[in-house]
Backbone of each chain as ProteinMPNN parsed JSONL, in Angstrom:
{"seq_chain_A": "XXXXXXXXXXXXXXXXXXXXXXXXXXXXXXXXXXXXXXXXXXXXXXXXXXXXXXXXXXXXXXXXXXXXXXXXXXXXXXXXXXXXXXXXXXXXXXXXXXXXXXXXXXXXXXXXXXXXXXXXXXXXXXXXXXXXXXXXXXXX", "coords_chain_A": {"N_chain_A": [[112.638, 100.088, 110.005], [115.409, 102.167, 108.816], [118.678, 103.11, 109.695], [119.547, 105.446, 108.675], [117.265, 105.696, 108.21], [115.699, 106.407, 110.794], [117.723, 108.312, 111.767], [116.944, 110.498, 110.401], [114.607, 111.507, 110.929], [115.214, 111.487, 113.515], [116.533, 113.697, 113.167], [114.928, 115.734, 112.008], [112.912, 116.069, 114.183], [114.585, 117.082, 115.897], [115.438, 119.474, 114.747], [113.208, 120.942, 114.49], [112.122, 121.231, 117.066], [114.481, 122.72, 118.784], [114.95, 124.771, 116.971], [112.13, 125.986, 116.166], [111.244, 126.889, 119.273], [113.557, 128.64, 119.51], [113.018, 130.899, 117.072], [110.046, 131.456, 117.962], [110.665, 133.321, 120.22], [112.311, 134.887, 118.438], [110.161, 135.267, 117.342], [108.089, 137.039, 118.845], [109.575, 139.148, 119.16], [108.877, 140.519, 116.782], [105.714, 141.156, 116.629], [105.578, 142.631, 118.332], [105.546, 146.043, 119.671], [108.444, 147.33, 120.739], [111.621, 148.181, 120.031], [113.771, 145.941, 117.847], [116.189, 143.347, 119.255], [119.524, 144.643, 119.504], [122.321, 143.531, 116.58], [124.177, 142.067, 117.61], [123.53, 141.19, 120.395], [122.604, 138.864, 119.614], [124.31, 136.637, 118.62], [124.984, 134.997, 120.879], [122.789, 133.289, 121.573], [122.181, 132.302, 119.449], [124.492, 130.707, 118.849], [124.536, 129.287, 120.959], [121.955, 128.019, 120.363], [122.85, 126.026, 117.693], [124.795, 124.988, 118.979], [123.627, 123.119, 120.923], [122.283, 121.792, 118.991], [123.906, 120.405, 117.433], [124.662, 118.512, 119.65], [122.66, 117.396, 120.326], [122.13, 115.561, 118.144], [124.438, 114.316, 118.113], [124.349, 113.057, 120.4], [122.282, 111.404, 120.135], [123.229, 109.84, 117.962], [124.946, 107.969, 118.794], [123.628, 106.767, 120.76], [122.184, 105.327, 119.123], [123.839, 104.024, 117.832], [124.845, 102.664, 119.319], [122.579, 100.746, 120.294], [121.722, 99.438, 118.012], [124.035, 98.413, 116.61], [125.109, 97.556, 114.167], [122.751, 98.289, 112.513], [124.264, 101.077, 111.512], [125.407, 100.999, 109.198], [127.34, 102.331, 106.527], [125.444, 104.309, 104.449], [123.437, 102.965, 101.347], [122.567, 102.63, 97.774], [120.187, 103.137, 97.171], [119.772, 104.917, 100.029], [121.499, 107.006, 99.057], [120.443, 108.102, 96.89], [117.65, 109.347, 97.376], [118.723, 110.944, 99.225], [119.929, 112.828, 97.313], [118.057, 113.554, 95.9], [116.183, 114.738, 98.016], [117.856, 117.006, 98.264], [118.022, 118.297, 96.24], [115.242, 119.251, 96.28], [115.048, 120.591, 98.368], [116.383, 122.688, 97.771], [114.944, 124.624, 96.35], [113.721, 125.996, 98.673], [115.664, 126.906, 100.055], [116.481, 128.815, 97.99], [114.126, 130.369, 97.454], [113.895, 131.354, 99.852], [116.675, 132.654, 99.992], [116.091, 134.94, 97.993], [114.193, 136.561, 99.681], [115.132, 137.002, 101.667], [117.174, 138.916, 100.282], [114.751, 140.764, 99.322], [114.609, 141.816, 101.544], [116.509, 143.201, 102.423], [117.239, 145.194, 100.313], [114.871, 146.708, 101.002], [115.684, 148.018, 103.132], [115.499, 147.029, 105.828], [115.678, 146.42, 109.17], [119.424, 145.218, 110.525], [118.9, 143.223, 112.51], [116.401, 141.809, 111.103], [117.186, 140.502, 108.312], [118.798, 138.878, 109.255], [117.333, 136.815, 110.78], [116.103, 136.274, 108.999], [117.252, 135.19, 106.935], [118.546, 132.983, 108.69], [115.98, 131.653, 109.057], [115.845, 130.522, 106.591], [117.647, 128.699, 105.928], [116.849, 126.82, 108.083], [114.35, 126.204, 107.522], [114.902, 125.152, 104.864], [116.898, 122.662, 105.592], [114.744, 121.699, 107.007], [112.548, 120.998, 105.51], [114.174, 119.638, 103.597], [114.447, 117.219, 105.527], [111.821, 116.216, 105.75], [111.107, 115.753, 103.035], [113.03, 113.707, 102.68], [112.097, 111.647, 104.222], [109.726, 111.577, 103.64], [110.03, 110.08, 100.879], [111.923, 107.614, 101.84], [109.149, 106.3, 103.119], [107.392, 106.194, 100.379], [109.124, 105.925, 98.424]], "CA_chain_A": [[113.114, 101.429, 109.674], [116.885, 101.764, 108.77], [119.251, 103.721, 110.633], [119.378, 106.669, 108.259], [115.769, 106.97, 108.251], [115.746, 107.26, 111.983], [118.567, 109.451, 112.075], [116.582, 111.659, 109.207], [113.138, 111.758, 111.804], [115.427, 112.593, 114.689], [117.032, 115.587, 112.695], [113.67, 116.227, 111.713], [112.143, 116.236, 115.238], [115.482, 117.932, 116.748], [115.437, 120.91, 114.185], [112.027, 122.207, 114.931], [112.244, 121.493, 118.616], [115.425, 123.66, 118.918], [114.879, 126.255, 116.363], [110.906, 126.156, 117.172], [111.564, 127.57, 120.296], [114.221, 129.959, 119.322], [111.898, 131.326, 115.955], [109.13, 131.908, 118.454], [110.987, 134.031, 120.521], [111.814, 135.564, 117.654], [108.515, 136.155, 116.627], [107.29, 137.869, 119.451], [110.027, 140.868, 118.803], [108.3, 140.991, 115.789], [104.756, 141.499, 117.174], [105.986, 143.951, 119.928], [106.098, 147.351, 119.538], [109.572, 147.634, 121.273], [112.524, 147.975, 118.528], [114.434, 144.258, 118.137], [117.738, 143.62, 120.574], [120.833, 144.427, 118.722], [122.374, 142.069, 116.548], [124.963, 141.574, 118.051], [123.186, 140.418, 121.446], [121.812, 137.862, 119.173], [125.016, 135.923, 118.044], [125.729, 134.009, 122.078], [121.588, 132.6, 121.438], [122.728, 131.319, 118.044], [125.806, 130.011, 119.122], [123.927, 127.937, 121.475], [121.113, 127.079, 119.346], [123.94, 125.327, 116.97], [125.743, 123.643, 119.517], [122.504, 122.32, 121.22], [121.917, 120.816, 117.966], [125.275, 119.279, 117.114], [124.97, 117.79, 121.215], [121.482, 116.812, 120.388], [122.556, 114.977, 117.403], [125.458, 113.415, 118.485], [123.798, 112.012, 121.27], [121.558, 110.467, 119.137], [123.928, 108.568, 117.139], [125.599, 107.186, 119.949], [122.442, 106.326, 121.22], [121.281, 104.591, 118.18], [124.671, 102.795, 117.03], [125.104, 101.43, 120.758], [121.606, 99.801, 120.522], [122.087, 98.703, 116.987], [125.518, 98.624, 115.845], [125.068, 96.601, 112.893], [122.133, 99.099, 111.425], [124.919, 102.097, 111.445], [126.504, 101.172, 108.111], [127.252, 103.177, 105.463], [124.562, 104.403, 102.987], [123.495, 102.35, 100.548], [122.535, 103.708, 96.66], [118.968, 103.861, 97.804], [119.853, 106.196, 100.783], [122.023, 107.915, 98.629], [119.635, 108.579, 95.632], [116.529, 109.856, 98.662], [119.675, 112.341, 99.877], [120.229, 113.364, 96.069], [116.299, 114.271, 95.614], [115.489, 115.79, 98.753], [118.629, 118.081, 98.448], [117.535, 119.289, 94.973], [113.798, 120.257, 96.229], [115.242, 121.702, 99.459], [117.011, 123.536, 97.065], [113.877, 125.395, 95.778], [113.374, 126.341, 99.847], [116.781, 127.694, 100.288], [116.626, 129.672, 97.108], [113.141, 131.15, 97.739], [114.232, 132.257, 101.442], [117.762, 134.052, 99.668], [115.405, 136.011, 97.314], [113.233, 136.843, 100.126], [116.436, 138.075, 102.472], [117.842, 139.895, 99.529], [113.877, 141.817, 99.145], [114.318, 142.591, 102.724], [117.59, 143.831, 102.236], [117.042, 146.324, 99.615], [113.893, 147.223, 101.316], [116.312, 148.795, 103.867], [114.882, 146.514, 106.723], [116.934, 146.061, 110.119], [120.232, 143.637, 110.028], [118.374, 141.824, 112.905], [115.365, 140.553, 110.977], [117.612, 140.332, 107.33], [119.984, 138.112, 109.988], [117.253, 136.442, 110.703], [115.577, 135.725, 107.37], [118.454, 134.127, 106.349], [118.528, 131.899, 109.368], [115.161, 130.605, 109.5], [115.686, 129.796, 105.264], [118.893, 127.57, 106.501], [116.062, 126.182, 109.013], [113.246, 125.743, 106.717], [115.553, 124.413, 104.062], [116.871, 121.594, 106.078], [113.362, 121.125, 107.786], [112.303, 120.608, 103.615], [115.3, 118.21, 103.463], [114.304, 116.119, 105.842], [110.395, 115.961, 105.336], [111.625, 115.155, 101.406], [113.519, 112.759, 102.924], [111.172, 110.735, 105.326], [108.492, 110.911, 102.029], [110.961, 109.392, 100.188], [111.687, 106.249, 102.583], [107.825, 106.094, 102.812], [106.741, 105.766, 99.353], [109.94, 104.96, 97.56]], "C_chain_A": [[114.647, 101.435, 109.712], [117.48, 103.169, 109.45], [118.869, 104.724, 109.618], [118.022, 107.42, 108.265], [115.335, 107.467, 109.121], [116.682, 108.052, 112.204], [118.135, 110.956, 111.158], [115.559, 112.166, 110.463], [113.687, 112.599, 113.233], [115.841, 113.729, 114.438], [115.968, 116.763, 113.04], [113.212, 117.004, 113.486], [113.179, 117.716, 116.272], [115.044, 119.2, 116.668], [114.077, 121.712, 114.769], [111.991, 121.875, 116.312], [113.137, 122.41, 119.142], [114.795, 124.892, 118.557], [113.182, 126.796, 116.694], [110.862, 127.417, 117.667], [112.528, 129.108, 120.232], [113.639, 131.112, 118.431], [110.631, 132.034, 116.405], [109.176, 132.75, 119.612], [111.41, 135.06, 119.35], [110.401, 136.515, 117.194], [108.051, 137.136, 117.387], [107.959, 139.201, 119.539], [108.951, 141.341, 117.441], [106.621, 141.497, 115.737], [104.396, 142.581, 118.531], [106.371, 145.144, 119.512], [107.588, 147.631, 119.574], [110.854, 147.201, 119.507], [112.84, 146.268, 118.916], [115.706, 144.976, 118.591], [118.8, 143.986, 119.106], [121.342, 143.559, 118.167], [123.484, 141.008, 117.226], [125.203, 140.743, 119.628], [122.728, 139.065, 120.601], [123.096, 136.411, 118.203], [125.16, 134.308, 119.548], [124.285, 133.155, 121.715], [121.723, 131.971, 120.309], [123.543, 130.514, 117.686], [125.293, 128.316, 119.944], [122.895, 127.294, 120.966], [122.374, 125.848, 118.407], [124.811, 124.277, 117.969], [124.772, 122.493, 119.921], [121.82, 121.26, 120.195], [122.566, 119.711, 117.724], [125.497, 118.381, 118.416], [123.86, 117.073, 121.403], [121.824, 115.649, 119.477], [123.259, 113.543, 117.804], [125.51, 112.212, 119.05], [122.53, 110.886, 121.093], [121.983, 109.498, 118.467], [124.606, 107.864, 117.922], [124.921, 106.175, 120.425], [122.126, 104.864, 120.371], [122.754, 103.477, 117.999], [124.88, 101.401, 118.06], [124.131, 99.834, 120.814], [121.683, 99.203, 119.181], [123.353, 99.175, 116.302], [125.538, 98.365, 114.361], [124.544, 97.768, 111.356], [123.051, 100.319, 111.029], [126.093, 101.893, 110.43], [126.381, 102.136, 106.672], [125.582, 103.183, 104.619], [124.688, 103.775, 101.989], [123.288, 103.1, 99.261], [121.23, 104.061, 97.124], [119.189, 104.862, 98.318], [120.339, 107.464, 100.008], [120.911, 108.765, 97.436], [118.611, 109.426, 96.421], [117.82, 111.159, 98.869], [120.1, 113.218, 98.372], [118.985, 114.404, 95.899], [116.311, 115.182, 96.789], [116.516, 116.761, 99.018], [118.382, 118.802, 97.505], [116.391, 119.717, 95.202], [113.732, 120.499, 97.215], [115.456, 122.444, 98.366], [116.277, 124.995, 96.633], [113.994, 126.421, 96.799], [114.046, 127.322, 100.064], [116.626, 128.886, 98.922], [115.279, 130.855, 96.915], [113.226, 132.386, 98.951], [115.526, 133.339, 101.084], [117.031, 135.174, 98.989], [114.312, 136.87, 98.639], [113.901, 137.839, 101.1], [116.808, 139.389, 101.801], [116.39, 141.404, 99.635], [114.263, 142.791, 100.162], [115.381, 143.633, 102.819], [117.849, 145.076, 101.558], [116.3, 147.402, 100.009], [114.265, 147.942, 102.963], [115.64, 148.523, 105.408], [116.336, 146.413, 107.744], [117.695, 144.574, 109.936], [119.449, 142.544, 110.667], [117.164, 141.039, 112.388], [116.077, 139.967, 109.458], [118.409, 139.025, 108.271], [118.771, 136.511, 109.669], [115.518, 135.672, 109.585], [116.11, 134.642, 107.021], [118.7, 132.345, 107.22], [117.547, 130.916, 109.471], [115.369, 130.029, 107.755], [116.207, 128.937, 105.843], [117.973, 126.97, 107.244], [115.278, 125.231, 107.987], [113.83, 125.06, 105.57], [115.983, 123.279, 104.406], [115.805, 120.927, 106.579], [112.657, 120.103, 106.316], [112.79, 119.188, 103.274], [115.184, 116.707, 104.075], [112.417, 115.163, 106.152], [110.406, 115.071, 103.483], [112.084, 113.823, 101.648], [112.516, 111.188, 103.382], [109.923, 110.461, 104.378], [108.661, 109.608, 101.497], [110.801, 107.89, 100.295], [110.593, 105.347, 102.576], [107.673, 105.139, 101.31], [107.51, 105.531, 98.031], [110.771, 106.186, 97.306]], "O_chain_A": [[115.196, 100.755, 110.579], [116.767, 104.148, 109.671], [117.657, 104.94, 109.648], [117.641, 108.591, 108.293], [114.714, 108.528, 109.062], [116.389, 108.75, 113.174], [118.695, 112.052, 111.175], [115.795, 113.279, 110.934], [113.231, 113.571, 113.835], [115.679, 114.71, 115.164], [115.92, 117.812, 113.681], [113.238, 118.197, 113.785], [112.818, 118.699, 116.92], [114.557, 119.935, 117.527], [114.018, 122.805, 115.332], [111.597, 122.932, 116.805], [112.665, 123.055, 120.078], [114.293, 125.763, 119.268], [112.97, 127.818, 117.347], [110.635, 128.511, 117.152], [112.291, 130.218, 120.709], [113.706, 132.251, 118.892], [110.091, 132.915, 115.736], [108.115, 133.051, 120.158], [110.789, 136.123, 119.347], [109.961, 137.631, 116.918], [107.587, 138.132, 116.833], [107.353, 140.222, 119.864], [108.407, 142.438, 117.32], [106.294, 142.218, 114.794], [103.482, 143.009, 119.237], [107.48, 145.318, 119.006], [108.086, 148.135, 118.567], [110.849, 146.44, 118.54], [112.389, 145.582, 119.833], [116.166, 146.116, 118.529], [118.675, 143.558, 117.958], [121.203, 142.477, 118.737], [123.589, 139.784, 117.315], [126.159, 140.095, 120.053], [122.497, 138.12, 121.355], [122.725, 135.545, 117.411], [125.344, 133.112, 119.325], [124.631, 131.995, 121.489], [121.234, 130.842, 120.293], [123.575, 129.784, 116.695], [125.473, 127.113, 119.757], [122.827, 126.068, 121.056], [122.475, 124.726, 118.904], [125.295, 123.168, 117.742], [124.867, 121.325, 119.543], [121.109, 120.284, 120.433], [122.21, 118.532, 117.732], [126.403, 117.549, 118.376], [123.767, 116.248, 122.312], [121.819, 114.578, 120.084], [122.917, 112.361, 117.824], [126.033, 111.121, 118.825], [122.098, 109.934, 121.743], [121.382, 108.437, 118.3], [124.879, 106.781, 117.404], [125.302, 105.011, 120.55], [121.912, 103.734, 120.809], [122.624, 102.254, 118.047], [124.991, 100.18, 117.952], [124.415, 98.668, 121.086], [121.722, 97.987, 119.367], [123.525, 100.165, 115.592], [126.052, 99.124, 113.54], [125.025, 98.053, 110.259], [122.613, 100.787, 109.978], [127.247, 102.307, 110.536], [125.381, 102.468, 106.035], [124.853, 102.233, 104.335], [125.795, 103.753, 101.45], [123.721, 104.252, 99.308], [121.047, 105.223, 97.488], [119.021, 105.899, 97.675], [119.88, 108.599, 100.137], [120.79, 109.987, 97.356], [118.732, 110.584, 96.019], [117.532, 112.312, 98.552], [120.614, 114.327, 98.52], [118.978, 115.632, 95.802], [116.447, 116.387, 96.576], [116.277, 117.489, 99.982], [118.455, 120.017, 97.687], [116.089, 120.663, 94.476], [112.595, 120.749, 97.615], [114.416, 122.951, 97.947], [116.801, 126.108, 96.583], [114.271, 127.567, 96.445], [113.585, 128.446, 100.259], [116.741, 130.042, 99.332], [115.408, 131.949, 96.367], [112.89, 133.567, 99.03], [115.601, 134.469, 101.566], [117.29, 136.324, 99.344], [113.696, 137.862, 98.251], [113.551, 138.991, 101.358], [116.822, 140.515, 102.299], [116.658, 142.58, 99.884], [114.321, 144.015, 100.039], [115.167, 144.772, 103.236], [118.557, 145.949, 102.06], [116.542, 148.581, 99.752], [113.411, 148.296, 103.776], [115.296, 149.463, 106.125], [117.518, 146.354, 107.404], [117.282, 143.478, 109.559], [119.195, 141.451, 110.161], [116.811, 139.965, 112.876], [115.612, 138.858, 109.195], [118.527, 138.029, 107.557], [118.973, 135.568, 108.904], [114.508, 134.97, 109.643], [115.676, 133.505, 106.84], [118.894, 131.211, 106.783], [117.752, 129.746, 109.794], [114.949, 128.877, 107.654], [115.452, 128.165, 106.434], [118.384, 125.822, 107.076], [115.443, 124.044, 107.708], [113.077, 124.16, 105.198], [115.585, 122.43, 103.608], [115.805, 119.697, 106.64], [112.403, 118.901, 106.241], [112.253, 118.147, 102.898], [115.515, 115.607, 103.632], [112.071, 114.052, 106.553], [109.804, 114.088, 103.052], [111.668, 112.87, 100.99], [112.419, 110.074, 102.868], [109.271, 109.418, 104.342], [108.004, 108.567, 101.521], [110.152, 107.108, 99.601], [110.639, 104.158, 102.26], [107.783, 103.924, 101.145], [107.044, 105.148, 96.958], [111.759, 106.122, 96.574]]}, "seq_chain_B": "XXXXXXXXXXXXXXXXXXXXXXXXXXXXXXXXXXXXXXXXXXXXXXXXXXXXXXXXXXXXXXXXXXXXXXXX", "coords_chain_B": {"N_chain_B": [[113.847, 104.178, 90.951], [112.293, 106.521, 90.881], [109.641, 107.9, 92.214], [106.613, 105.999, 94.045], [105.67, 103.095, 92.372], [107.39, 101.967, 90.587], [107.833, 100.605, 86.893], [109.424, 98.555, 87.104], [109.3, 94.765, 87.335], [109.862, 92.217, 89.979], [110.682, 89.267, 90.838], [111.656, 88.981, 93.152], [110.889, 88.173, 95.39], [109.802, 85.281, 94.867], [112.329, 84.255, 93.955], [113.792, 84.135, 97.026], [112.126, 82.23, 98.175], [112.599, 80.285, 97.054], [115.386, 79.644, 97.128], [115.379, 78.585, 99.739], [114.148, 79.57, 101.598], [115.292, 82.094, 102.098], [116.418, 84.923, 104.194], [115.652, 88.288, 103.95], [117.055, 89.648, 104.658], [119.34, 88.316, 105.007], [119.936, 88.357, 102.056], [119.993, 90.986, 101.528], [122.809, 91.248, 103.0], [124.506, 89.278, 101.331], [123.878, 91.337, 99.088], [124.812, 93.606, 99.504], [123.43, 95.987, 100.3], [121.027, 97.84, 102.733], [118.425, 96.077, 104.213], [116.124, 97.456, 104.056], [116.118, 98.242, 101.911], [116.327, 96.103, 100.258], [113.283, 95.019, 101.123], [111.809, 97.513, 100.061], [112.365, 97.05, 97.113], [111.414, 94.292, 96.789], [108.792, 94.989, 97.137], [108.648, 96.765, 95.272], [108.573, 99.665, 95.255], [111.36, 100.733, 94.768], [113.895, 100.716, 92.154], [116.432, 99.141, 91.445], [120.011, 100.067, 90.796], [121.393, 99.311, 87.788], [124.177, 97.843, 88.545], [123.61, 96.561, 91.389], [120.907, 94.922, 90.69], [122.324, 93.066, 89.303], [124.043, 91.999, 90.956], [121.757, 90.864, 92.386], [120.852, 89.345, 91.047], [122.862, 87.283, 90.147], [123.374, 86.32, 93.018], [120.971, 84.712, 93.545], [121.88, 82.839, 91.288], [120.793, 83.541, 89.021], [120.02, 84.149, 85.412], [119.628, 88.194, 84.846], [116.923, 88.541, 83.221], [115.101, 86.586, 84.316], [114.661, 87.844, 86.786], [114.131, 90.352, 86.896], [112.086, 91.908, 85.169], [110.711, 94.167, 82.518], [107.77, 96.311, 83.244], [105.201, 96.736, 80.589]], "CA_chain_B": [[114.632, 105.43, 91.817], [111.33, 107.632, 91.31], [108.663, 108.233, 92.923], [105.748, 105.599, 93.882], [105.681, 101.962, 92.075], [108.362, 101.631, 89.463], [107.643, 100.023, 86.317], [110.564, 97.42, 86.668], [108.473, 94.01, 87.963], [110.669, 91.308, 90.02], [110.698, 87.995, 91.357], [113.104, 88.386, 94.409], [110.272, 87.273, 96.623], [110.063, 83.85, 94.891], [113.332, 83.635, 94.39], [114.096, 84.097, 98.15], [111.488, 81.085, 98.595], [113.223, 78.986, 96.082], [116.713, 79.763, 98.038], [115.83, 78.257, 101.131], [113.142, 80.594, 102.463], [116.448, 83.596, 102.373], [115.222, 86.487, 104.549], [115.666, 89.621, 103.941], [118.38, 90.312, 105.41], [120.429, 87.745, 104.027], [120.068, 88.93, 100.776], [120.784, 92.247, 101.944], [124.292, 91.137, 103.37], [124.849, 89.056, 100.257], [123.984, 92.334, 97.354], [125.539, 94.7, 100.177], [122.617, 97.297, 100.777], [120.112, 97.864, 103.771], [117.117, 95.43, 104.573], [114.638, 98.198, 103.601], [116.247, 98.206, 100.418], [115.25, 94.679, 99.62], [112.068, 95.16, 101.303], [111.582, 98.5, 98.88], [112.587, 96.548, 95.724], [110.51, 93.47, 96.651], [107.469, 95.813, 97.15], [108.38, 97.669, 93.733], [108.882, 100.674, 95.245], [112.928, 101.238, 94.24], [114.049, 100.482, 91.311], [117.923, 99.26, 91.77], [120.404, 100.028, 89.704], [122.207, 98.087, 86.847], [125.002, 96.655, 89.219], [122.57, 95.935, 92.212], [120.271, 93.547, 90.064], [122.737, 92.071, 88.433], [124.197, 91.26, 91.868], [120.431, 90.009, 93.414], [120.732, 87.754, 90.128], [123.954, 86.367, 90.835], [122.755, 85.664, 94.468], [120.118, 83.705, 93.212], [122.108, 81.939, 90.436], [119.734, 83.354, 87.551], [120.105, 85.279, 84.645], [118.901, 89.008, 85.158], [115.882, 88.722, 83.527], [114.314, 86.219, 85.315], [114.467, 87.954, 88.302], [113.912, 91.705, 86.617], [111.486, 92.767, 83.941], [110.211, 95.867, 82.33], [106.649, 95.847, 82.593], [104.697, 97.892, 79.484]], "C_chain_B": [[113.149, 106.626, 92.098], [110.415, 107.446, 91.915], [107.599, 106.767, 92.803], [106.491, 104.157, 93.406], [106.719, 102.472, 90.962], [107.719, 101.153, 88.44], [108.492, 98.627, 85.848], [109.848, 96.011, 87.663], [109.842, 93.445, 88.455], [110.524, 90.26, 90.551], [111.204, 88.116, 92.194], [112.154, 87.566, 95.397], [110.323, 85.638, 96.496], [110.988, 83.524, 94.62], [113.879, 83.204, 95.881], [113.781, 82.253, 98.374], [112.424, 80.062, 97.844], [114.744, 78.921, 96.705], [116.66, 79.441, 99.489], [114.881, 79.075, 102.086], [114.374, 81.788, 102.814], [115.791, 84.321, 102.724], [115.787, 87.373, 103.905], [116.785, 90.255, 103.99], [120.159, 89.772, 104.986], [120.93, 88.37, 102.402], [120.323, 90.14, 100.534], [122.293, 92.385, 102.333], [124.851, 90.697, 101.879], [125.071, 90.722, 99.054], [124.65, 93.336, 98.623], [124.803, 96.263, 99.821], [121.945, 96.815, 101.814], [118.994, 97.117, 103.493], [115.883, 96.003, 103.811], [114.605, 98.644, 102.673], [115.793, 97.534, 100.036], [113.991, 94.846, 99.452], [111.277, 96.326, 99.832], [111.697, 98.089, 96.979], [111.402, 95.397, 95.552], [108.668, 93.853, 96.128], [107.461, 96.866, 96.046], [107.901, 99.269, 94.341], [110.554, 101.457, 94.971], [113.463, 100.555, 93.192], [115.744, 100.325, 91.314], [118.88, 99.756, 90.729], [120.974, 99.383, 89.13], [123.129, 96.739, 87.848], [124.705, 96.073, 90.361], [121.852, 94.46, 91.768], [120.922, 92.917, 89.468], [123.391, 91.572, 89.368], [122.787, 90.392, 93.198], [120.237, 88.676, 92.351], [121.782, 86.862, 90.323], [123.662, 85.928, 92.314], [122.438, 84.49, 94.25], [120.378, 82.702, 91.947], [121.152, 82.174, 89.131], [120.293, 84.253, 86.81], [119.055, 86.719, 85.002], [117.301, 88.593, 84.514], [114.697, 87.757, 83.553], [114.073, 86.418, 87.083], [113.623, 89.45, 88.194], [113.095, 91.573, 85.631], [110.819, 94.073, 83.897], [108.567, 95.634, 81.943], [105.811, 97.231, 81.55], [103.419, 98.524, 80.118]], "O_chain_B": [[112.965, 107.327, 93.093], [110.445, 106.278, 92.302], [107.581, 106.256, 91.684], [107.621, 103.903, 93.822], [106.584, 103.64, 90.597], [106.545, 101.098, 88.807], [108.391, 97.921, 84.845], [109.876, 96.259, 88.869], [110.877, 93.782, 87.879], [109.508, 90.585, 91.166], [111.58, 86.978, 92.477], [112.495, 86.575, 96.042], [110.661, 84.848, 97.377], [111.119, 82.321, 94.844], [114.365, 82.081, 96.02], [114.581, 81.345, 98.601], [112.844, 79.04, 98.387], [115.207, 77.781, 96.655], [117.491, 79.798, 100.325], [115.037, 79.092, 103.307], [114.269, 82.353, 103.902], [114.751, 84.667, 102.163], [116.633, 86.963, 103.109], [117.27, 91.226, 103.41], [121.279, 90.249, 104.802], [122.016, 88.683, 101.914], [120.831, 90.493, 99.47], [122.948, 93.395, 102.073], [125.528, 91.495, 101.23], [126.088, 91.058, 98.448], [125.244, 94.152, 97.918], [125.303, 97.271, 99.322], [122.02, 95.614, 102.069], [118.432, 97.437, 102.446], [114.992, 95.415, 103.198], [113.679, 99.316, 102.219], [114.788, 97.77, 99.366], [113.402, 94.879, 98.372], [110.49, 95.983, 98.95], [111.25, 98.675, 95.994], [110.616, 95.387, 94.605], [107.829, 93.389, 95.356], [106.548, 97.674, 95.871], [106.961, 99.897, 93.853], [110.716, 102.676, 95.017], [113.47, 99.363, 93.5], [116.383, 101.37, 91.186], [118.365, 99.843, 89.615], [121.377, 98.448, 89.823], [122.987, 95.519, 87.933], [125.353, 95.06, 90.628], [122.062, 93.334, 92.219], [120.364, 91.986, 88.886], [123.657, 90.41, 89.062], [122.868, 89.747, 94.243], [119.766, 87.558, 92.557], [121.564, 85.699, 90.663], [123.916, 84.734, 92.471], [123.062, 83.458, 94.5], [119.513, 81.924, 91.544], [120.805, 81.274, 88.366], [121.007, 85.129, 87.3], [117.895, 86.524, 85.365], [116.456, 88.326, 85.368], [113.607, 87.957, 83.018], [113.655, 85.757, 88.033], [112.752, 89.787, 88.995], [113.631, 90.748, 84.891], [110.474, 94.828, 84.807], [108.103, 95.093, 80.939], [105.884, 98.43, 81.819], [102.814, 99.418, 79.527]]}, "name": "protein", "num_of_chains": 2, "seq": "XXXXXXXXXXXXXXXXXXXXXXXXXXXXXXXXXXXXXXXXXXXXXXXXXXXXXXXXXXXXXXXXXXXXXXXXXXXXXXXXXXXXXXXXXXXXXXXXXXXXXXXXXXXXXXXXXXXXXXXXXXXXXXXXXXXXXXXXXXXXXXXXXXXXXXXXXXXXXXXXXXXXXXXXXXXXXXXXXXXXXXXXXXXXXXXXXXXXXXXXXXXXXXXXXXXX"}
């Protein structure tokens, strides 16, 4: 398995372990009577979702280059062509989830679930990206 | 590049053999992509492009297409 494709699986694994967790707190405002928090309580939980990622990450590549240095070279055209594709049929993902924000939007829904509409597309769009990806590697 | 088996056939495996038993990897340092590139080309799942195979033929000292063909 070449470095990029484990660095695609750990994205993979990161993203829904992070956001997951954060999405399913989410959810349960959305199954609760009680209004949702303000949105503006909801920026310091997003802040740290994002860093937790970029610290999850990080520490991943560190991880990985330490134990193989060698595998941590540039992208080849392969990699690159796999990161071409699965960014054009995220693409679909992301563009399904803006039309879906915008409905909510019109449909005079609160900022905090339009907020996070938008956020879980950006989720589910990279999640897309790197399932596209890890196909890819797979079966060519 | 797409999806599944390619239609571009190749020889690198018996060339390798005919080079000395070359792994994998060699021939990966030599054309200057990843291992699981080779592997992916050998196994006719990636299809390289123009200046790739024409550097896995120079490797191996052959003209491209005895290393590449297009199968119908």
């Amino acid at each position: 398995m070449s470095f990029h494709e484990k660095t695609n699986l750990a994205m993979l694994v990161i993203l829904a372990i992070v956001f997951g967790g954060y999405f399913y707190t989410v959810a349960g405002h959305l199954i609760s009577d009680a209004p949702p928090p303000a949105l503006d309580a909801v920026w310091g939980s997003l802040l740290r979702m994002v860093l937790l990622l970029v610290a999850l990450m990080v520490a991943f590549h560190i991880t990985a280059t330490v134990f193989a240095p060698k595998d941590s070279e540039q992208p080849d055209e392969r990699d690159r062509s796999i990161e071409i594709r699965a960014e054009a049929r995220s693409g679909v993902v992301l563009g399904i989830g803006i039309v879906w924000a915008l409905i909510l939007l019109f449909a005079d829904i609160e900022p905090y679930w339009i907020a996070h509409a938008l956020m879980f597309t950006l989720v589910a769009s990279e999640i897309a990206k790197s399932v596209m990806r890890a196909i890819a590697y797979r079966v060519g | 590049m797409g999806k599944g088996k390619t239609r571009i056939a190749n020889t690198i495996r018996e060339q390798r053999f005919h080079a000395g038993e070359m792994t994998q990897a060699e021939l990966a340092d030599a054309v200057g992509v990843t291992r699981q590139t080779v592997i992916a080309m050998e196994q006719g799942r990636y299809s390289p492009s123009l200046e790739v195979a024409f550097r896995v033929a120079r490797v191996f000292g052959k003209p491209l297409e005895e290393v590449f063909s297009y199968e119908d």
